[in-house]
N, C-alpha and C positions, 0 to 999 in steps of 0.2 A: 557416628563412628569416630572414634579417635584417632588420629595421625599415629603410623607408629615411629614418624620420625623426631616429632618434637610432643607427640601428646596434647598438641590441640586441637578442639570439636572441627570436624571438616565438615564443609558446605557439600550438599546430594545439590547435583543438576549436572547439564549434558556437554560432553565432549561434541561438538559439529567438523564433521571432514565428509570429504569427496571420497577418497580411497585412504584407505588404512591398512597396512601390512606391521604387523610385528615380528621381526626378524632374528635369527641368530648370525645372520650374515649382511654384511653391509654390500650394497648392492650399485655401483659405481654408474648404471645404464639403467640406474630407477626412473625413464621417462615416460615411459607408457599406464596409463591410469589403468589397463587392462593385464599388466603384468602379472605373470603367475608365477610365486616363489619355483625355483629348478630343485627337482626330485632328492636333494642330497640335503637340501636348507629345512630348517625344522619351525615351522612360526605359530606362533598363541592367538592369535588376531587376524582376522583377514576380514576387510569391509571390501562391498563392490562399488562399482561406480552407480548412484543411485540411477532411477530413467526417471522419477516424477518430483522425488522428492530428495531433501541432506540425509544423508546418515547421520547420527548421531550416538551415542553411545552413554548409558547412565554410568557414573562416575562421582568420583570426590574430591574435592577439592581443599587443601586446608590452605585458609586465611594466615595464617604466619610465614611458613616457609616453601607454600605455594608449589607444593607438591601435589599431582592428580594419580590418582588410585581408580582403575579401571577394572571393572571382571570379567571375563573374555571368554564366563563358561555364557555355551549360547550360540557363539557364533563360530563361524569356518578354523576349524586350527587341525594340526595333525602334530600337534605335543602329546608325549604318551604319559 
C-alpha cells in the first residue's frame, strides 16, 4: 500500500498494546485499562485488556514519514 501522505511503499506488520481506545473525546481519568467509552462519546477502535496473550493489530507502517495506518473494520466500535 502506498502512504497517502508522502506516497511511499508502507511496511504490513503489527501495532502491540494492552488496551486501545480510539476516541472522539479526550478523556482526562483514562486510568483504568477496563474503561468503557460513556454513552455520548463515539469511538472506531476498542481493544480489551488481553487474559493470555498482547493485542495486536495488523497495520501499516511507512518508512519515510513514519506514519501507521490501522483498519478498525473487525473490532468493537459504535461509529455509524
Amino acid at each position: 500500500m502506498k502512504c497517502p501522505f508522502c506516497d511511499v511503499e508502507m511496511l504490513r506488520g503489527y501495532l502491540y498494546c494492552d488496551v486501545a481506545i480510539w476516541s472522539t473525546q479526550k478523556d482526562k481519568s483514562f486510568l483504568s485499562p477496563n474503561k468503557l467509552p460513556n454513552s455520548k462519546e463515539k469511538y472506531a477502535l476498542r481493544l480489551k485488556l488481553p487474559m493470555k496473550s498482547q493485542n495486536c493489530v495488523e497495520s501499516d507502517c511507512c518508512p519515510k514519514c513514519k506514519r501507521i495506518i490501522i483498519d478498525s473494520l473487525g473490532y468493537e466500535s459504535n461509529m455509524e
